[in-house]
C-alpha angles and dihedrals in degrees: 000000000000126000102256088043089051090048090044098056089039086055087049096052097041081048082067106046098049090053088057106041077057092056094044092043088050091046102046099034108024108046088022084059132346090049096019086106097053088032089059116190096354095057080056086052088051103042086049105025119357093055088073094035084063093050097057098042086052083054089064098036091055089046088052092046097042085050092056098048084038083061096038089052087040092231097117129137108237 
C-alpha cells in the first residue's frame, strides 16, 4: 500500500474512533452526570448500567465498521 493510501485509511480509522469515543463519553459522562438530574432515573441506569451497555454495543459497531474499511482498502483478514 502507498503512503497517501495508507494516511488515508489511518485518517479513516481514527475518523471512527473518535465518533465513537464521542458517543461513549457522551453516554457515560454526560447522561451518567452532567445531564443524570434532568435525566431522572435513566441517567441513574446509565451512570450505573447503560454506560457499559453502550460500550459494548460501540465494540461491535468499530469491528463492523473496521471490517468494512479493512475490505474497501483491501487489507482484511479473510
Amino acid at each position: 500500500m502507498d503512503k497517501a493510501r495508507l494516511a488515508e485509511y489511518w485518517r479513516r480509522n481514527v475518523g471512527i474512533m473518535r465518533n465513537l469515543l464521542v458517543i461513549w463519553f457522551l453516554a457515560s459522562y454526560g447522561a451518567g452526570i452532567l445531564f443524570a438530574p434532568g435525566l431522572g432515573k435513566i441517567g441513574f441506569w446509565f451512570a450505573q448500567q447503560g454506560s457499559i451497555y453502550v460500550f459494548v454495543v460501540l465494540i461491535w459497531v468499530y469491528v463492523a465498521q473496521m471490517n468494512k474499511l479493512d475490505q474497501e482498502f483491501e487489507v482484511a483478514e479473510d
